[in-house]
N, C-alpha and C positions, 0 to 999 in steps of 0.2 A: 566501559566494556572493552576485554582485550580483541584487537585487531589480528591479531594474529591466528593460524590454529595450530591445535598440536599432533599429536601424528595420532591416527584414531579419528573419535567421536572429540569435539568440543565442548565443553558445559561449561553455559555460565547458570548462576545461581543469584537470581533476580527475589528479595527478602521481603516482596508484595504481598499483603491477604495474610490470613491466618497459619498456612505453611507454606516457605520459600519451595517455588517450582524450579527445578532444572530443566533447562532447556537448550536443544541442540540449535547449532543457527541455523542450519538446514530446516529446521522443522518450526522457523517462523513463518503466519501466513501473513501475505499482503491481504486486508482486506479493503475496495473502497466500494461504496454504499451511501444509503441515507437510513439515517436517526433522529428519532423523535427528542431531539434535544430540548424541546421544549417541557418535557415529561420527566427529568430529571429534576428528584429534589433533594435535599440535606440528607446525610454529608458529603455526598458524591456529586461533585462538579461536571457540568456538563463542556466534551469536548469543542475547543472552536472548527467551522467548518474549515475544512480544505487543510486539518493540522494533524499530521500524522503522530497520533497515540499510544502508547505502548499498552497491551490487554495483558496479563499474565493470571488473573485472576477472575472471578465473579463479581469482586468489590469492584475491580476495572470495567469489568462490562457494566456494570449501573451509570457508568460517567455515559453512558450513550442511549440511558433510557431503557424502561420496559419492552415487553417485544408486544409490539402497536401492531395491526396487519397494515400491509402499505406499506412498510419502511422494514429495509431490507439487512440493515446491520445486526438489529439485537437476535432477528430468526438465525441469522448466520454465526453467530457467536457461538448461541446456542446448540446448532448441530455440532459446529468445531469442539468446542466444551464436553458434548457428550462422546467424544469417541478419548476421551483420556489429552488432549492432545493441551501443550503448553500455549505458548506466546502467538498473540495477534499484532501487527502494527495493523492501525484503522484509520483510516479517511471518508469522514461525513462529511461529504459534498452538502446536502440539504442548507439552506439559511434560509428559516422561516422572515428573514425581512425582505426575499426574491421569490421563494418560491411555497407561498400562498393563492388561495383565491379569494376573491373580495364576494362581500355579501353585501350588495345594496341595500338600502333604509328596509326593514320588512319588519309589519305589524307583531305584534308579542304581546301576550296579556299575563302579569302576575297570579301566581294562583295565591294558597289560600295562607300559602306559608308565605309568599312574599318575595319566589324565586320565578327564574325563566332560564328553562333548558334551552338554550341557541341550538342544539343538536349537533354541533362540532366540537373534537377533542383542538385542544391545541390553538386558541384565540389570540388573535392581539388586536390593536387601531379600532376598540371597541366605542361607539358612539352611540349615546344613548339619547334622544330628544322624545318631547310630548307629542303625541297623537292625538288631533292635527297636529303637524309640527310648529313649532314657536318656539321650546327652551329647550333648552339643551341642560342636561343634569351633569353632574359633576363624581366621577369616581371616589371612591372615599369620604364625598360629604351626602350625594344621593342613595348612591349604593356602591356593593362592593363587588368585586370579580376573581371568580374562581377560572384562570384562564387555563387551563390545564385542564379541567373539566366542560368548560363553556358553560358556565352556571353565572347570570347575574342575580342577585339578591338585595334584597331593598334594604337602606339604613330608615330604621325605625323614626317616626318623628319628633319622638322623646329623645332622639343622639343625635337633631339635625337635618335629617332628611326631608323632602320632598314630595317623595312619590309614596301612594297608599297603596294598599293591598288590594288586587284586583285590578290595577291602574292598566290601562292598555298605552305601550307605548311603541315606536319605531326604535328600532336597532341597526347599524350598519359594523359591518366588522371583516376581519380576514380570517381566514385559519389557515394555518400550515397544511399543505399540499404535497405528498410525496411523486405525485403525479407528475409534477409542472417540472421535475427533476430530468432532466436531458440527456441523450450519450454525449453533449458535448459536453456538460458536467459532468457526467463520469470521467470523460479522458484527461478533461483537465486543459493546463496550457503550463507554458512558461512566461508569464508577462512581466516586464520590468524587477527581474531578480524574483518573483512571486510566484511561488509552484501551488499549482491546483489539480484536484482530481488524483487519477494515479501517478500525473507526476509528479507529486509531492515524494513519492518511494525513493526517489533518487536522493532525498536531501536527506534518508534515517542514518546513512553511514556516519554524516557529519555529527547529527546530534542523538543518536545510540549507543553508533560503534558497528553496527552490523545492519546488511539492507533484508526483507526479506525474501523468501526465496520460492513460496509459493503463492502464486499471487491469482485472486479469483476477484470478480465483479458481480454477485447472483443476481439473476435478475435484468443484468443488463448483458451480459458476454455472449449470449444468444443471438445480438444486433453487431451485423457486419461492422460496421466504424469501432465497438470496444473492443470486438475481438481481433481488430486488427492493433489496436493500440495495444492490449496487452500483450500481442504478441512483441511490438517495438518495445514497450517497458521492458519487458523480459530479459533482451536483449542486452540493453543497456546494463542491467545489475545481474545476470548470470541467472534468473529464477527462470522457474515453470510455472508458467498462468494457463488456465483450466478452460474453457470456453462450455458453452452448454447450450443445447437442444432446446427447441423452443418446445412447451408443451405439445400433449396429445400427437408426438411427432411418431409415426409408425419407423420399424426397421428397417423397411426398403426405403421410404423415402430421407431416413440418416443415412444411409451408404448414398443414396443418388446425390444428398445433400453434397456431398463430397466435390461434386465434379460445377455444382454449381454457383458461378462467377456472383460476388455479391454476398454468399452465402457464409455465417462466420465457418460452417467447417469446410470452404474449400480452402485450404491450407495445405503446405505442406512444411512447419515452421518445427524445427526440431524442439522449438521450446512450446508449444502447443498442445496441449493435453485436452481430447474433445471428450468430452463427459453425457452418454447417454445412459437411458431417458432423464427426466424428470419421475420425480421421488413424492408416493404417498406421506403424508404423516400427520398426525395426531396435532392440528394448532388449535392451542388454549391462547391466542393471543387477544389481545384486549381489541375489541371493537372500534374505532374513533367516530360513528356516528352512533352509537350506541349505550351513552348515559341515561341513565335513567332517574328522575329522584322521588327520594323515599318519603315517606307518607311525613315525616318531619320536613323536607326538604333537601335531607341531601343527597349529595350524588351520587350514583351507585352506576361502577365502570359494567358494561357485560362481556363474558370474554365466549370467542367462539365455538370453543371446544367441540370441534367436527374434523373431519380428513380434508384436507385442503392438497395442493400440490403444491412442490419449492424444487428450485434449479439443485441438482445433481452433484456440483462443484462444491457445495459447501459444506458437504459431508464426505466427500472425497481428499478434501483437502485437509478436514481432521484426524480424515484416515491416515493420511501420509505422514502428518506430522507425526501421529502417534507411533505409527510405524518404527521410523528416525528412529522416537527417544525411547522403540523397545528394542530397535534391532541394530538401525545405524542408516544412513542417506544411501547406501548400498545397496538395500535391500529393495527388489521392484514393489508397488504398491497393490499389484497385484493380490489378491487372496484374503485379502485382509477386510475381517468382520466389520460391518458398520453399523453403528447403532444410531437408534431413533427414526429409521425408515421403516413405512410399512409394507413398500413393495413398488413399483414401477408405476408410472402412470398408465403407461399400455402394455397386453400384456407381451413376456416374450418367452420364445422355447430357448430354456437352456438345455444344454447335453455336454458331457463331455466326452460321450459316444460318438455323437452324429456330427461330421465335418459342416455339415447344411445347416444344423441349428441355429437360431438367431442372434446366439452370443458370439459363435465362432465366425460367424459372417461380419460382424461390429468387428472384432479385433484384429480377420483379416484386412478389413478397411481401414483401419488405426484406430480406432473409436473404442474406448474406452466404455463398459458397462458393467451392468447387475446381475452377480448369477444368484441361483435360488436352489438351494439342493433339498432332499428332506434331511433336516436334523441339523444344516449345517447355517443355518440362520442367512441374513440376505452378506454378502461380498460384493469387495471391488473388484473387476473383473478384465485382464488385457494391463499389457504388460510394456504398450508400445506408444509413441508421439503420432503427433500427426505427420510426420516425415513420413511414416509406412504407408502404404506400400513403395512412394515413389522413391527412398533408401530404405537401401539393404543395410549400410552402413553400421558397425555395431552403438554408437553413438543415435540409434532412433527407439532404440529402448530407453525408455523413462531413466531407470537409476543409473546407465553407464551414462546419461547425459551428464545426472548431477552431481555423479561423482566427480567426472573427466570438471564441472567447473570449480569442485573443492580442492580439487587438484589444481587448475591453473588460477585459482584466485591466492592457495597456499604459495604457491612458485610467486607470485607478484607481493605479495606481503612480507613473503620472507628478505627480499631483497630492498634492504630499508636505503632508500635513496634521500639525501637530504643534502640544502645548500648550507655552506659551513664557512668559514672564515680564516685568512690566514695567521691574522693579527690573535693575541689568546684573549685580548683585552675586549669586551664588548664593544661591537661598532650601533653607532644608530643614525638612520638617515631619517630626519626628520617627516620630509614629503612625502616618502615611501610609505611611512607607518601612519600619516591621515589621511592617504588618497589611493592607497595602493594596499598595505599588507597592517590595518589595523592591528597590533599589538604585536608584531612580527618580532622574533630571534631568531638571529643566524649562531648557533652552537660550534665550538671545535670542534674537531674529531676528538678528542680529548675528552669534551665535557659528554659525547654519546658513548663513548665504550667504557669509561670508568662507572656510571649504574652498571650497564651488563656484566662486566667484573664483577663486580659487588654485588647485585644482586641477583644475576640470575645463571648459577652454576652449573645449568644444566646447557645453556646457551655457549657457542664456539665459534670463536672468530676463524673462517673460513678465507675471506678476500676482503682486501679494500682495494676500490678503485680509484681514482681522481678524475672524473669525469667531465673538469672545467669545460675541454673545447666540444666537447659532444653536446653540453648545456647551449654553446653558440651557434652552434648551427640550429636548436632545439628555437632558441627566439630567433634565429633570420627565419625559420617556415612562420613562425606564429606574427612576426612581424609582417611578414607578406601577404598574409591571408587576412591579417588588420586590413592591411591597404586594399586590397581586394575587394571586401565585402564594407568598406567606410563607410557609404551610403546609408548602409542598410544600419549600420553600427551609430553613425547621426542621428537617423531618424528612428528610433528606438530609444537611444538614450542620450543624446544631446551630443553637441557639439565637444563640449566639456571633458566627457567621460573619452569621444576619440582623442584628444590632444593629449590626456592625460594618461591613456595606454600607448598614445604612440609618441610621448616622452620617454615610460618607464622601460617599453621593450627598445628604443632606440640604447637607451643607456646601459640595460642591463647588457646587449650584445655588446658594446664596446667594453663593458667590466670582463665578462668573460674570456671573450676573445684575445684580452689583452694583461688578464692574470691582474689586475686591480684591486684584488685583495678577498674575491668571492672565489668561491669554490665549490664546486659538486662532488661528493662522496656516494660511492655505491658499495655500500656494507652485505657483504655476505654472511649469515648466519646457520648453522647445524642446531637442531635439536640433540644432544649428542656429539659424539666425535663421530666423523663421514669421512671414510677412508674410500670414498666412490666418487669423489671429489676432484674435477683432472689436475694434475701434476703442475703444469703449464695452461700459458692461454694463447698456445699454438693453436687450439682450433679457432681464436676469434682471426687468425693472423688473414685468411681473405676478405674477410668482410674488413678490417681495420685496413687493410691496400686498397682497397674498393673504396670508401672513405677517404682516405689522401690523397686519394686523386683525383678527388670531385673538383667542379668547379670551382667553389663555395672556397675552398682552401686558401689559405697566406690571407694575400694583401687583399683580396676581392672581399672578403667578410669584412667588411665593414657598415657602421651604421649610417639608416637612409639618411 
């Protein structure tokens, strides 16, 4: 995926499913969730937990299972899906080998066919003994398991089997539990290089090309600890994560929410999008204690098909993408029709007569909601973060947010900074590349600007820098703040891992600092020729005095 953007809207063109989607990267949602990954069958593989997924399609959302009630991913896809909207990254938290409930030894009797509903979807650690107990039967040679159904079934005694029809026997088993799924599994962690929950969003840039940028948790972002998290995710990769209302929440007590400590909407976090009410809607989803079997024996799934209620955030955030890839990340999310809701949980007066109405009071608190007009179908409604009212600042409206960071992620990307070598000849430092920069090349400046010649004529060499002694003072902070926090750097990852960082930064500052044959380049690039471009770099001239005559300078940079 290209890294870079271009002046505009971005499109990449991802060739998934039966017609390739364009998609803006603005208009990627972060989703994380649980999925019934157990429910996933051929040909569509089921995602690993805690492994952020690319969605782009329908065939993609099957890798995370039907929509189960309980399990909060496939319902969320599905809203995103129906407002037109492209690309999802996904993180199913769930791993039915943690979070399950056990089912003690408990009586079962074969009916006539030879089968026994356990009455859970989604089974594993299934043991089957006689009643009284004494034997223990054998899968595959006694009987056989439809665990995805929670159906066992007897092998005939003509194929081997055991057990007769009618036989009354003890069962113990697990099934997968959406329930036992925690906010601290949502938030995740960073343990020993391993990202989990929504911390996993930080690793898409490395293995994408792009992070995403609206980022929601349904279901759970209504609990102070996620919605404090995603507001930190947020942070970190420049997106806007959504938080939501806990059910049956009235209008006064969402604005009072506001001011109360604990609560996820007291906030004031400019990347913060609070999303009121909760959302009617039409769920046909599949039952999980709800099989049934048919007068043959098999299993027959029942799905709910009644009005149920779902968090707010995941049909706002299909709104927004969709938005994006009709209008552009510019455009507020405001106003914009959403489809597959049937109407609010509770009810509320919109006007856009009446300053007192219950929509205009939401937006004057920052609160994001649902208007309802005749004819003009249900809308996103509020234009503003959760920064309002406490900034006025223009940067607390939703789109000057997202622009202002496509804008400073474009200013950071354009300037392609990379360490380079003075030698033309390939250097290789053996330790470096097993213990430090696994398959690492240092390039000339030579071997980066001869592709952009050649292939990309739209691109202009603007500036190049030589950045060597700025890269040495860069390791003497990172070197100091090793030492600083060593303790904590041991006990986390061994002894090993500190000597072996405070070898490569010991070395690499005396490489730089001493012109050894490394070097830092800071390439300027135009889209075009840029005649707005300053003449001189008379304006870095205070900060570069301010600089030389730091401490840090001559002989004092040296390594520890």
């Amino acid at each position: 995926m290209p890294a870079s953007f271009l002046h505009g809207i971005e499109v990449i063109e991802v060739p998934n499913g039966p017609v390739p989607v364009s998609v803006v990267k603005s208009a990627v949602i972060g989703l994380v969730g649980t999925a019934p990954s157990w429910a996933v069958g051929g040909p569509s593989v089921a995602a690993a937990p805690n492994t952020p997924t690319l969605v782009s399609s329908a065939l993609d959302a099957a890798n995370f299972g039907p929509i189960i009630r309980g399990y909060t991913i496939p319902h969320a896809l599905a809203a995103i899906q129906a407002q037109g909207a492209g690309q999802a990254i996904v993180v199913n938290v769930l791993d039915p080998t943690r979070h399950f409930t056990a089912i003690a030894a408990t009586a079962f009797t074969f009916n006539s066919q030879g089968a026994i509903n356990l009455g859970h979807m989604g089974v594993s650690s299934v043991v089957v003994t006689s009643s009284p107990a004494g034997t223990t039967y054998i899968a595959g040679t006694d009987y056989t398991l439809d665990a995805i159904n929670g159906v066992v079934s007897i092998v005939p005694a003509g194929s081997g089997g055991h057990i007769t029809a009618g036989a009354s026997v003890l069962i113990a088993f697990n099934y997968a539990d959406p329930s036992k799924v925690t906010d601290a599994d949502i938030v995740g962690a960073v343990t020993g290089g391993v990202f989990t929950g929504m911390q996993a969003f930080q690793t898409t840039f490395g293995t994408l090309g792009f992070f995403p940028k609206i980022l929601i948790a349904p279901g759970y972002s209504q609990d102070a600890p996620v919605a404090t998290a995603l507001s930190a995710a947020a942070n970190k990769i420049r997106a806007m994560a959504l938080v939501d209302s806990a059910p049956a929440t009235s209008a006064a007590a969402a604005i009072a929410n506001r001011a109360v400590a604990g609560n996820g909407f007291a906030t004031t976090s400019k990347r913060i999008i609070l999303c009121y009410p909760q959302e009617s809607f039409f769920d046909s989803g599949i039952v999980p204690t709800g099989v049934i079997l048919s007068s043959s024996g098999a299993p027959l799934t029942t799905q709910f098909n009644a009005t149920a209620v779902a968090p707010y955030s995941q049909w706002v955030a299909g709104a927004m993408a969709a938005r994006d890839l009709a209008k552009g990340y510019w455009w507020s999310p405001s106003n914009t029709q959403v489809t597959g809701i049937l109407g609010p949980d509770v009810q509320l007066y919109a006007s856009i007569l009446d300053p007192s109405s219950d929509v205009n009071n939401l937006n004057a608190a920052g609160i994001v909601t649902v208007f309802n007009a005749f004819g003009t179908g249900l809308r996103v409604w509020g234009n503003r973060s959760a920064a309002y009212p406490s900034a006025t600042t223009p940067d607390n409206f939703i789109s000057v947010r997202r622009t202002m960071d496509v804008i400073e992620e474009s200013v950071e990307l354009a300037m392609l900074q990379f360490i380079s070598r003075t030698n033309p000849s390939p250097i290789s430092n053996p330790w470096l590349e097993k213990y430090v920069f696994p398959g690492y090349y240092n390039p000339s400046l030579g071997e980066v600007l001869k592709p952009i010649e050649r292939e990309h004529r739209q691109l202009h060499l603007v500036d190049v820098e030589n950045m060597r002694y700025h890269y040495a003072l860069t390791l003497k902070h990172w070197l100091e703040r090793l030492e600083r926090n060593a303790d904590r750097v041991r006990a986390q990852w061994g002894e090993e891992v500190l000597r072996t960082f405070r070898l490569y930064l010991n070395g690499g500052l005396a490489d730089f600092a001493h012109g050894a044959g490394t070097l830092v380049y800071q390439v300027l690039l135009s889209h075009g020729f840029d005649n707005n471009a300053p003449l001189t770099r008379h304006h870095h001239a205070a900060v570069t005095e301010a600089v030389r005559t730091w401490p840090a300078r001559g002989p004092a940079l040296e390594p520890a």
